[in-house]
ZAMARGU-4260 file (C-alpha; in steps of 0.2 Angstrom, whole numbers, plus 5000, padded with zeros to 4 digits):
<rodrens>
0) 5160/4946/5039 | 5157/4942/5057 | 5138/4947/5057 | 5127/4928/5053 | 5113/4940/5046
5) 5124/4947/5033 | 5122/4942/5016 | 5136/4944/5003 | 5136/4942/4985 | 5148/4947/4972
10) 5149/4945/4954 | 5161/4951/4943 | 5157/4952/4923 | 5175/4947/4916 | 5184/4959/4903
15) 5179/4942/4890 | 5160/4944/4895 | 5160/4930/4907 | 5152/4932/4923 | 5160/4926/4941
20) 5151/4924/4957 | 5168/4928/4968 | 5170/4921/4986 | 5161/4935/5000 | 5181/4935/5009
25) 5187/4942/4992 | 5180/4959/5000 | 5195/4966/5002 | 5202/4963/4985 | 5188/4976/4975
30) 5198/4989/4973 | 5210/4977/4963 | 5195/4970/4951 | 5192/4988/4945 | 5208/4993/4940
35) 5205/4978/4926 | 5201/4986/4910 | 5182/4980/4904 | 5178/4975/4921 | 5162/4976/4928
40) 5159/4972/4948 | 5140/4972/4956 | 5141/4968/4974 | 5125/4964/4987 | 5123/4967/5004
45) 5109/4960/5013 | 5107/4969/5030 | 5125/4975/5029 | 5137/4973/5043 | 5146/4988/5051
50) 5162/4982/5047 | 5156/4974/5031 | 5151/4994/5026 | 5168/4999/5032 | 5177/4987/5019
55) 5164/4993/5006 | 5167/5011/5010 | 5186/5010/5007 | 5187/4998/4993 | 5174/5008/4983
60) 5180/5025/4988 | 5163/5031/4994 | 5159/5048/5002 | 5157/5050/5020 | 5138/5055/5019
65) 5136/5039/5009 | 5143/5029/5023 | 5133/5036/5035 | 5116/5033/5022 | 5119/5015/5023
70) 5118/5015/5043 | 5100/5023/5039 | 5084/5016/5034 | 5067/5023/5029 | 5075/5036/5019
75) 5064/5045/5007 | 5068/5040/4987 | 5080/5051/4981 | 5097/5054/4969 | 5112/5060/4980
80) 5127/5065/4967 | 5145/5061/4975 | 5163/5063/4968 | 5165/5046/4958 | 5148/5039/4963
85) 5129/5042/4965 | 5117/5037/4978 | 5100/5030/4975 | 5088/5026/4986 | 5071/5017/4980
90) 5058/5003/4986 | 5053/4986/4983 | 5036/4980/4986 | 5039/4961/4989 | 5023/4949/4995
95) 5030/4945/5009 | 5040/4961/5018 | 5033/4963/5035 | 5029/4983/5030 | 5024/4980/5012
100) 5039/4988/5005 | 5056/4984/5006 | 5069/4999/5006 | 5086/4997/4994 | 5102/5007/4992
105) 5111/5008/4975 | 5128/5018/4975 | 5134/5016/4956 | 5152/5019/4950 | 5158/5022/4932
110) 5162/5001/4931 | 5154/4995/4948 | 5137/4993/4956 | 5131/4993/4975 | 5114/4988/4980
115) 5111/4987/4999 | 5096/4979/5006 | 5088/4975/5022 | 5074/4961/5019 | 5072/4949/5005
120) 5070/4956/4988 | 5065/4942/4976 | 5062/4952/4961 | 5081/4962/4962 | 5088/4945/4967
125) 5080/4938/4949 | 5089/4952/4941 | 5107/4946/4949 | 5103/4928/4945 | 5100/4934/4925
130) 5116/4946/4926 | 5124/4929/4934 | 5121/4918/4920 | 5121/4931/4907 | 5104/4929/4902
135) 5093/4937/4894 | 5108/4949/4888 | 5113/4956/4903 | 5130/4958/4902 | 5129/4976/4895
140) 5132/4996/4905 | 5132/5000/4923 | 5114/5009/4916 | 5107/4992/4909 | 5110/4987/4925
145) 5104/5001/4933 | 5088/5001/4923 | 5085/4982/4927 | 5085/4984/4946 | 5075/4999/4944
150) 5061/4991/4933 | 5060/4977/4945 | 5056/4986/4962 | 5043/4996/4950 | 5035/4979/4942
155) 5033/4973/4961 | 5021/4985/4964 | 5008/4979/4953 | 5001/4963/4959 | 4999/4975/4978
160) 4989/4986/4965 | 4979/4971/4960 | 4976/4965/4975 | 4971/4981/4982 | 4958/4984/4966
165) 4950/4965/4971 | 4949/4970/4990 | 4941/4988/4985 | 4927/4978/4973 | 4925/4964/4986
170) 4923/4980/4999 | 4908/4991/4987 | 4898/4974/4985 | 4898/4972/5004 | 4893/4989/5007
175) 4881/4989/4993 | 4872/4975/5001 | 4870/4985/5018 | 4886/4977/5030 | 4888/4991/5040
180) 4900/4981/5052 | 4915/4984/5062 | 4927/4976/5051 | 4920/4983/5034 | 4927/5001/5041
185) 4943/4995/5050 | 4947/4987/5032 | 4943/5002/5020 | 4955/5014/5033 | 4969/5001/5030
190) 4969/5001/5014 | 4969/5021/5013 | 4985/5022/5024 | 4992/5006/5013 | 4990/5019/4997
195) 4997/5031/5004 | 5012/5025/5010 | 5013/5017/4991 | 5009/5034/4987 | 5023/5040/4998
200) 5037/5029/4989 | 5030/5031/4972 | 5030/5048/4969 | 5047/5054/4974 | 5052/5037/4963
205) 5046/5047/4948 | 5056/5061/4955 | 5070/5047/4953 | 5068/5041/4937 | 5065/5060/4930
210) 5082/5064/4936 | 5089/5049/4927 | 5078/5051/4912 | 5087/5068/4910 | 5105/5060/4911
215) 5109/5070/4928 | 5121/5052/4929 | 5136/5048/4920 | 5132/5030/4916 | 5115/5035/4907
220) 5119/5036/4889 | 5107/5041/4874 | 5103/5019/4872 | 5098/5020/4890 | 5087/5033/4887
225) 5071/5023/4879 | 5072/5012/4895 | 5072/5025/4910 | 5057/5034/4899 | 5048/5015/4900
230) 5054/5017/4919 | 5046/5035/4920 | 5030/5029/4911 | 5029/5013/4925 | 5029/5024/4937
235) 5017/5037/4932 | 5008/5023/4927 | 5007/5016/4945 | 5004/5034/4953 | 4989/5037/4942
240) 4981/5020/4949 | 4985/5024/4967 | 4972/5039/4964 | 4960/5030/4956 | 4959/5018/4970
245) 4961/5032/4983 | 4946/5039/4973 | 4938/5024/4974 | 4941/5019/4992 | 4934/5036/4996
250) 4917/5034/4986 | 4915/5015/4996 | 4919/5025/5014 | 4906/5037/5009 | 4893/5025/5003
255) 4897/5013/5017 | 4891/5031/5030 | 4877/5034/5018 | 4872/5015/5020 | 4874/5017/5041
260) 4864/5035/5038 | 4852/5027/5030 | 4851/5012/5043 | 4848/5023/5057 | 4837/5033/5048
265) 4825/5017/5044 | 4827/5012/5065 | 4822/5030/5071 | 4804/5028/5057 | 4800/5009/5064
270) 4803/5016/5083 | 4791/5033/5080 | 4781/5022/5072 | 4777/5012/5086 | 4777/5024/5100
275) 4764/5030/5089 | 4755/5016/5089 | 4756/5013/5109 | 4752/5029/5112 | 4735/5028/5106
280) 4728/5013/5117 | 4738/5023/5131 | 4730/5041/5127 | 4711/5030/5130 | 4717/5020/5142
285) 4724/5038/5152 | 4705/5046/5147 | 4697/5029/5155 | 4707/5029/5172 | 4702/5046/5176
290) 4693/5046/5196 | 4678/5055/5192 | 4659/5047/5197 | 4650/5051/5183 | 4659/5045/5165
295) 4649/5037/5151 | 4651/5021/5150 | 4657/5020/5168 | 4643/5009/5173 | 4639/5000/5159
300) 4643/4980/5158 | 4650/4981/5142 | 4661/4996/5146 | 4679/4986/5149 | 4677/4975/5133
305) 4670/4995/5122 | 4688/5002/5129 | 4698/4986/5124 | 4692/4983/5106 | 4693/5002/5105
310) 4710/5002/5109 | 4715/4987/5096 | 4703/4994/5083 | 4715/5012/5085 | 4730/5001/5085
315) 4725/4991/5069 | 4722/5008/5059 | 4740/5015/5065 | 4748/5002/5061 | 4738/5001/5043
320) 4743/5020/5039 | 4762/5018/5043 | 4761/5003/5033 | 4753/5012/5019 | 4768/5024/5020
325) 4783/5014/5021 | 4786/5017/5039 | 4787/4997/5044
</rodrens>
């Protein structure tokens, strides 16, 4: 490995059970650890090298179109079925990946496993450290395995799921109290494009684990079976709460409109109202400044003082009936 970013672990379960973490130059000596009878080999690749897929690609025997996947991210999840390997591709939601989800490549082989990845998986790398130290009783099938790395990227995604449940209730009480505010909005359209690229990922997953639940792979035998339906169940699990929360979401978005509808609505009253109310004392005040000679009250001393208190009595009764009606 030439590349500093590279990251290389290889374990290898011994034909006696026991587990080694080998050297990351012992890359070219893969193909000679299979041969071994009761061997079984899991090798990750944290942002994998060219040269570093090269050596995998020969030592592992995989098919051009495989190679060529592992030089390409952002792939959508799927099940790609090769002579002597499969291909899967499914996401991790880890706290802290700059995107929210974390993109990993698992090529399986009848007694080997290759999971690829480009950011920190913590949850996957748990599930090496327990197959490390043989915890937990992983030392069983390439589909035990298999099923553990799975059920891990899928259990990631439900603290996002919680978290997004407490910023949607945090998001209604704010709306139901009347912020109608910038920020209230930029928020509730992040969190629709946040479920829907979880949406994105999740479904096809299904798709995924659907295949495997139908043993379409080898290394999925009728024992495995209970544990790819518990993976299937996760997942449907996980899509059903995505449209709940997209449901939600869109209720608050519509409440939050309503609430700014409602708003304006109560402006446009208070501003007729007092245009209303202005335009009285204007309407007498136009009717007094009229240049003709003879007008009542045009000569009379208390003439000025008749026109003012007329014009604050008008005022005071306006504003007494918009009052009445719930226009102020």
């Amino acid at each position: 490995m030439t590349d500093p970013d590279t990251a290389l672990v290889i374990l290898c379960r011994q034909p006696d059970g026991g587990v080694a973490q080998l050297s990351p130059d012992r890359i070219g000596d893969l193909h000679g650890l299979l041969d071994r009878p009761g061997s079984l080999l899991w090798v990750s690749v944290t942002t994998p090298a060219e040269e570093v897929v090269a050596d995998l690609g020969r030592e592992f025997g995989l098919h051009p179109l495989a190679i060529e996947d592992l030089h390409k991210q952002r792939q959508r999840p799927k099940v790609d079925a090769y002579e002597g390997s499969h291909m899967i591709v499914a996401y991790e939601a880890p706290p802290d990946a700059p995107s929210g989800l974390s993109e990993m490549h698992i090529l399986v082989g009848p007694d080997w496993l290759l999971s690829v990845h480009w950011t920190p998986t913590p949850m996957v790398d748990a599930v090496r450290e327990r197959f490390a130290s043989m915890a937990d009783g992983m030392r069983g099938s390439i589909g035990e395995v298999l099923y553990a790395l799975l059920d891990a990227a899928v259990d990631s995604y439900f603290p996002h799921l919680d978290e997004i449940s407490d910023r949607i209730d945090a998001l209604e009480e704010r709306v139901i109290g009347g912020d109608t505010r910038g920020d209230t909005l930029a928020e509730i359209l992040f969190l629709k494009r946040r479920l829907l690229e979880l949406r994105r990922v999740v479904a096809p997953m299904r798709d995924v684990a659907n295949t495997l639940l139908r043993r379409d792979l080898p290394m999925v035998d009728n024992a495995s079976v209970p544990y790819f339906q518990d993976l299937y169940d996760h997942l449907v699990r996980v899509l059903d709460q995505l449209d709940v929360y997209r449901d939600l979401l869109a209720a608050v978005l519509e409440a939050r409109l309503t609430v700014a509808s409602n708003g304006l609505n109560a402006i446009m009253k208070r501003l007729t109202a007092f245009t209303v109310v202005l335009m009285v004392p204007t309407l007498i005040a136009g009717i007094y400044g009229m240049n003709f000679e003879r007008m009542p009250e045009l000569n009379w001393p208390l003439g000025y003082p008749f026109a003012l208190g007329l014009m604050a009595v008008a005022m005071v009764v306006a504003v007494a009936w918009f009052r009445r009606n719930d226009w102020f």
